[in-house]
Residue frames as qw, qx, qy, qz and C-alpha x, y, z in Angstrom:
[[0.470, 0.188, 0.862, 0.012, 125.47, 119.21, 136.88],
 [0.446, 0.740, 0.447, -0.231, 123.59, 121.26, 134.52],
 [0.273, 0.782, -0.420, -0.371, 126.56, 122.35, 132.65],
 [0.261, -0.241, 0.910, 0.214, 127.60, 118.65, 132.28],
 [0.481, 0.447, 0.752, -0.060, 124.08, 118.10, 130.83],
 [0.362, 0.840, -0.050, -0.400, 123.94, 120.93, 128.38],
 [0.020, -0.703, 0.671, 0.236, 127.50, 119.42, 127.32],
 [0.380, 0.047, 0.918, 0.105, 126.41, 115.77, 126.95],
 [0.444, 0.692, 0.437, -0.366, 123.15, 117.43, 125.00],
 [0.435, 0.783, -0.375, -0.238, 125.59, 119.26, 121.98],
 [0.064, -0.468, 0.819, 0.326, 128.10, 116.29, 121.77],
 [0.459, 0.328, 0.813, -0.144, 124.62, 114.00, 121.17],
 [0.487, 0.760, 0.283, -0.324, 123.57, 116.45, 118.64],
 [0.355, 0.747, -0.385, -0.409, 126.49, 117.06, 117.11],
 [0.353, -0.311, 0.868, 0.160, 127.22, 113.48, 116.74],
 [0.479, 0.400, 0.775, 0.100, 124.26, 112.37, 115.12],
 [0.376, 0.836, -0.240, -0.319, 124.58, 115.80, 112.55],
 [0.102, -0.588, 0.758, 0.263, 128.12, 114.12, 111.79],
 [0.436, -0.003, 0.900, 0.009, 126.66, 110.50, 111.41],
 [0.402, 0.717, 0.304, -0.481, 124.04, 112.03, 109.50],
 [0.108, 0.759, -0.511, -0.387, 126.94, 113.56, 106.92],
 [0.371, -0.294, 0.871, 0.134, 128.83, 110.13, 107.12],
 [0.471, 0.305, 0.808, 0.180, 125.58, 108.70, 105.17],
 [0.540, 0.779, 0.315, 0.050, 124.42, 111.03, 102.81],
 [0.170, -0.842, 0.329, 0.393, 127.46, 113.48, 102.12],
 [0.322, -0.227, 0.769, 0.503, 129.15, 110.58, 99.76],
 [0.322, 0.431, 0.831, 0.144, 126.22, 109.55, 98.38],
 [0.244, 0.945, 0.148, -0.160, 125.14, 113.14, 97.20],
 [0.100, -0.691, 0.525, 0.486, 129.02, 113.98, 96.29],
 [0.451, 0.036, 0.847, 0.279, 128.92, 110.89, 94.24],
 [0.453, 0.600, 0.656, -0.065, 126.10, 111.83, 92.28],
 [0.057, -0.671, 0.198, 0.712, 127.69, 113.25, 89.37],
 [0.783, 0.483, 0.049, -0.389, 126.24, 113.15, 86.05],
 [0.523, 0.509, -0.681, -0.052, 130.11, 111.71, 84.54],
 [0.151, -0.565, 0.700, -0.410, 129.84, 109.03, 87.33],
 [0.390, 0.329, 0.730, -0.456, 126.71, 107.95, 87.09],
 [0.200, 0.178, -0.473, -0.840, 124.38, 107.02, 84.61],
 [0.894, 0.087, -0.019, -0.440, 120.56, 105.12, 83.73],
 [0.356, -0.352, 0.864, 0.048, 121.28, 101.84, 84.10],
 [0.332, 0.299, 0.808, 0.384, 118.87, 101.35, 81.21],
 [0.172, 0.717, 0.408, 0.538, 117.46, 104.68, 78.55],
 [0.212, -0.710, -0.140, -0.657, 116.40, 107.71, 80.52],
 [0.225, -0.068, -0.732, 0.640, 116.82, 108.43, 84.13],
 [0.264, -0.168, 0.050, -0.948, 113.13, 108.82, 84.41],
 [0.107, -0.028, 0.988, -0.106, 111.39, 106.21, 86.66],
 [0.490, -0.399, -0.528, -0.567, 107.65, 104.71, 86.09],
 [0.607, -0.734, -0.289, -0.098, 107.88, 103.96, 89.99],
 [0.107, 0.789, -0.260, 0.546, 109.33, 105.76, 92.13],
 [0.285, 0.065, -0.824, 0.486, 111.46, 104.96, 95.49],
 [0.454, -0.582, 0.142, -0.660, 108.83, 105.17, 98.38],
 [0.397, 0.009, -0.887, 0.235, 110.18, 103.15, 101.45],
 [0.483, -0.604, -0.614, -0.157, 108.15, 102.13, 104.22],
 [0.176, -0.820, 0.093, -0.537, 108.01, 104.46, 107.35],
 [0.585, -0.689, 0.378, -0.203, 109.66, 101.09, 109.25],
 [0.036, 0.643, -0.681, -0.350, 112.08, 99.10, 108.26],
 [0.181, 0.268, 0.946, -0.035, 110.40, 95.50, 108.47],
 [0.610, 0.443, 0.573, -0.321, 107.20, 96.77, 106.57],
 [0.591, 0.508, 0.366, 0.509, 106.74, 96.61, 102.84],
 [0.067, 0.769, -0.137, -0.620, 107.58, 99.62, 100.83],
 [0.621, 0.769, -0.003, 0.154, 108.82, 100.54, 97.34],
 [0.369, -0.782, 0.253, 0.434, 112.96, 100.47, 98.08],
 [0.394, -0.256, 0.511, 0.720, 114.07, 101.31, 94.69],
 [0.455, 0.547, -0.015, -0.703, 113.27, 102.86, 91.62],
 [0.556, 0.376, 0.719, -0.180, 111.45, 101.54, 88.30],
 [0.028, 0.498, -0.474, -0.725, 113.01, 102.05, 84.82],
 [0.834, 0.388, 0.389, -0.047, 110.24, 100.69, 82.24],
 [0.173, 0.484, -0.699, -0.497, 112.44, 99.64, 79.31],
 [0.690, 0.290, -0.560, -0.355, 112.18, 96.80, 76.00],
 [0.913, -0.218, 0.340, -0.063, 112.14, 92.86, 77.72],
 [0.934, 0.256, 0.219, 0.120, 115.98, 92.17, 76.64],
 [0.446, 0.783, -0.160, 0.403, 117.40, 94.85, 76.45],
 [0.393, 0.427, -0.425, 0.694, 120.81, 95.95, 77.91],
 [0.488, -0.815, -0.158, 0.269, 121.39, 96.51, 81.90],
 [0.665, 0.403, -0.236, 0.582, 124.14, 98.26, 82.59],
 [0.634, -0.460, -0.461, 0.417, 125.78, 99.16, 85.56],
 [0.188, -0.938, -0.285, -0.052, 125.05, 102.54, 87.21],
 [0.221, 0.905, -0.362, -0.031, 128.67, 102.88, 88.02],
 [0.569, 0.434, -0.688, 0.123, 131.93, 101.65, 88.23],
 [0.675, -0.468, 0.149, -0.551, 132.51, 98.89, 90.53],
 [0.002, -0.202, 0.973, -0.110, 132.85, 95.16, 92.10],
 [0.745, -0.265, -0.342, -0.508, 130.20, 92.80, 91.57],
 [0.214, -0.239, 0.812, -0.488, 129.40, 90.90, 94.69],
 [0.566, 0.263, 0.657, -0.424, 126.10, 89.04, 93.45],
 [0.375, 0.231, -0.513, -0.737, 125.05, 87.52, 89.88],
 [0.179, -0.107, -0.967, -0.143, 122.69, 85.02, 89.94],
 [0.474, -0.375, -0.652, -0.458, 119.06, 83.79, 90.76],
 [0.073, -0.121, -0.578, 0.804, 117.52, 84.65, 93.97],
 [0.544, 0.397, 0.494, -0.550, 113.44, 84.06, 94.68],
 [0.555, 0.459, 0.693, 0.024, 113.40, 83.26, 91.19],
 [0.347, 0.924, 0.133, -0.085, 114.39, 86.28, 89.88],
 [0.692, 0.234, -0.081, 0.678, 117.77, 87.23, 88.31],
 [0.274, -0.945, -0.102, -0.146, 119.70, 89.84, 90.12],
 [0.567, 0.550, -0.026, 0.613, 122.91, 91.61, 89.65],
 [0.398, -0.914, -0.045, 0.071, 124.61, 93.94, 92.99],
 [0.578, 0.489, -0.102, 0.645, 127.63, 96.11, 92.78],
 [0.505, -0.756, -0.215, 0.357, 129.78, 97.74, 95.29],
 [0.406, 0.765, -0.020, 0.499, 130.91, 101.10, 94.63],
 [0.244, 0.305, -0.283, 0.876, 133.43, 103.69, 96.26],
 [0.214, -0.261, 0.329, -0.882, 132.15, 104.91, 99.76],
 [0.248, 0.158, 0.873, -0.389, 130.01, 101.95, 100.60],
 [0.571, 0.313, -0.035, -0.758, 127.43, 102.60, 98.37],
 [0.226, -0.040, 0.967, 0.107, 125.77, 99.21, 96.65],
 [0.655, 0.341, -0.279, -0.614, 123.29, 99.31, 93.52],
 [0.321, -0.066, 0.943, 0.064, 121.32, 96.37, 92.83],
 [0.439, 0.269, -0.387, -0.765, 119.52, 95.36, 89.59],
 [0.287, 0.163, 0.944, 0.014, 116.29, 92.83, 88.81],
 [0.933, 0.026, 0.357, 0.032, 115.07, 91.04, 86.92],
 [0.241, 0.797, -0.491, -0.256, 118.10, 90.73, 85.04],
 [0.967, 0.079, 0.097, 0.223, 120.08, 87.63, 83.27],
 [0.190, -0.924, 0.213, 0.256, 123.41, 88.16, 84.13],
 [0.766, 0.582, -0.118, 0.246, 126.21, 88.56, 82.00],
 [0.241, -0.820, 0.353, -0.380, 128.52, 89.39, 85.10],
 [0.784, -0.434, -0.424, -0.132, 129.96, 87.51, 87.73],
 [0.525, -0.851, -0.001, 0.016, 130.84, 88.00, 91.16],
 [0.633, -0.524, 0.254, 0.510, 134.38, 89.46, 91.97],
 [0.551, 0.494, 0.373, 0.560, 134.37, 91.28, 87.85],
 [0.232, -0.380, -0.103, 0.890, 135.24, 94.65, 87.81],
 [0.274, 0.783, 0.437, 0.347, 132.28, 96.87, 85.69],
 [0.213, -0.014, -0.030, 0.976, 133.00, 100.51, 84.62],
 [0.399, 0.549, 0.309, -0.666, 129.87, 102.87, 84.97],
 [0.661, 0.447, -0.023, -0.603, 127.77, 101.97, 81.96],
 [0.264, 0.305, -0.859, -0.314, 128.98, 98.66, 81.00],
 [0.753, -0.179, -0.369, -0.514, 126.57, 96.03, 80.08],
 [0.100, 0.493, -0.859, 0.098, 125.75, 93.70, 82.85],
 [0.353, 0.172, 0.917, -0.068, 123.05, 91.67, 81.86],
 [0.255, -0.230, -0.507, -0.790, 119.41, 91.60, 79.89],
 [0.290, 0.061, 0.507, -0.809, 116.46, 92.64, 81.64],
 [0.145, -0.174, -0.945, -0.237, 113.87, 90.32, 81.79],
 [0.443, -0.444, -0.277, -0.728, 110.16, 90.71, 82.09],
 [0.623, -0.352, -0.698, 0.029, 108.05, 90.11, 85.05],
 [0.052, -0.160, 0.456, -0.874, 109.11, 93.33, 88.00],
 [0.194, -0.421, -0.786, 0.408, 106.01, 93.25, 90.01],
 [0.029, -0.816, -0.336, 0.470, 105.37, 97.03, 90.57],
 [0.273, -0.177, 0.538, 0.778, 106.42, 97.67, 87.07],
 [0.494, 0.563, 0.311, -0.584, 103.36, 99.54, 85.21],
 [0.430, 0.644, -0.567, -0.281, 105.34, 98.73, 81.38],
 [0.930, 0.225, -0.283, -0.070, 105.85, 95.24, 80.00],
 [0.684, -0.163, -0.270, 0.658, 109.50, 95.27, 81.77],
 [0.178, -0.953, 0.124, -0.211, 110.81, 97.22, 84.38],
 [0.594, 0.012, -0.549, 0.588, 114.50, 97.19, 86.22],
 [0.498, -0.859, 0.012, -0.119, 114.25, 98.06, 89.58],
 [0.481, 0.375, -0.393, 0.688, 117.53, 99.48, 90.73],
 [0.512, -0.803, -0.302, -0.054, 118.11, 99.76, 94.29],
 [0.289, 0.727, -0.282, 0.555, 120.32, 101.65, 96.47],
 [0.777, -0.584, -0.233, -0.039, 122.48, 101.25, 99.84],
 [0.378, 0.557, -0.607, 0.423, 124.76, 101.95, 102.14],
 [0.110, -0.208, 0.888, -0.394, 125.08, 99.64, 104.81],
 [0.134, 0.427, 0.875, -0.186, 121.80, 98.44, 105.95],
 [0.304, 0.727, 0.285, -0.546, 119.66, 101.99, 105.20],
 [0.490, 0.541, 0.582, 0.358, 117.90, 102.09, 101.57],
 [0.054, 0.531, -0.051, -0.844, 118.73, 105.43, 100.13],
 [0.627, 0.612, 0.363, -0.318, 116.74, 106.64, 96.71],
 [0.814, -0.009, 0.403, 0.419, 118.51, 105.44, 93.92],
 [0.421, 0.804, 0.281, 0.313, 117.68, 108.66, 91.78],
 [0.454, -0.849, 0.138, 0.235, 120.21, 110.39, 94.04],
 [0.692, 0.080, 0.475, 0.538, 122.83, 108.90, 91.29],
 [0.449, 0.444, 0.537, 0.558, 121.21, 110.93, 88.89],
 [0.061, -0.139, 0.164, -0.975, 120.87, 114.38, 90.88],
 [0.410, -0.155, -0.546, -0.714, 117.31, 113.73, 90.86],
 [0.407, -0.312, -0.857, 0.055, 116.33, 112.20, 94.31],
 [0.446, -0.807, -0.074, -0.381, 114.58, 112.66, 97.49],
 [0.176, 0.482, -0.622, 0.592, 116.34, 113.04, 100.85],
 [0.602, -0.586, -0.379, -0.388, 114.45, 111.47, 104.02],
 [0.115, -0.409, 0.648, -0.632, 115.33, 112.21, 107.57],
 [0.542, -0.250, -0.802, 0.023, 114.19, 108.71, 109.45],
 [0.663, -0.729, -0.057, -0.161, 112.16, 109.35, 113.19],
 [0.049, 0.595, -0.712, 0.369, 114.54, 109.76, 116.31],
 [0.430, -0.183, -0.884, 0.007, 114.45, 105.93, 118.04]]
């Protein structure tokens, strides 16, 4: 019995090493400077991801490009929109990329619409004023995902953090 438990113990670890891989492995391979790009000036945010420490409380799940009210979005990479339109009041713009991965821009008037194909850096909308946790006249907040779990969006840009979540 104790060698059957030692044996259920490594296939539990190595499963959740593997599952582990499954979500960040693309999503770091991906993050290549010709792949990826600012989805508006500088990859250099005024706020920075910080999610919450559970999933249902607030947090910060994306980063905070201050840029000009008006100017150019453009999409982080290439892709499939799957979302252009108004939502709480705010415009907002979501692309699915290769490997499950899904980038989503606000406040934005889109210039997209769902089911368009966008190459990395093409325009798809003008960023409008008004972000909340934006510290600059306009910010885009660009978020990041794969499946349900927020990942830090600066990972695109080499530039993120990694977080290992609690074991349930």
């Amino acid at each position: 019995m104790d060698r059957m438990h030692r044996v259920i113990v490594i296939v539990l670890i190595t499963g959740s090493l593997l599952a582990a891989a499954a979500i960040l492995q693309p999503t770091l391979a991906a993050a290549e400077p010709a792949r990826w790009r600012p989805p508006v000036g500088s990859a250099d945010p005024a706020t920075r991801f910080d999610p919450p420490p559970l999933p249902w409380l607030p947090g910060h799940r994306g980063a905070d490009f201050a840029a000009g009210p008006g100017g150019e979005v453009r999409s982080a990479g290439a892709g499939t929109v799957v979302f252009a339109d108004d939502l709480a009041g705010r415009g907002v713009v979501s692309v699915d990329h290769p490997n499950g991965l899904r980038t989503t821009y606000e406040p934005v008037e889109p210039s997209v619409e769902p089911g368009q194909t966008v190459a990395a850096g093409q325009a798809i909308g003008g960023l409008a004023p008004g972000h909340a946790s934006c510290p600059a006249e306009a910010c885009l907040h660009l978020g990041l995902k794969r499946g349900p779990v927020y990942l830090d969006p600066m990972l695109l840009f080499g530039a993120g953090r990694a977080r290992l979540l609690p074991r349930p």
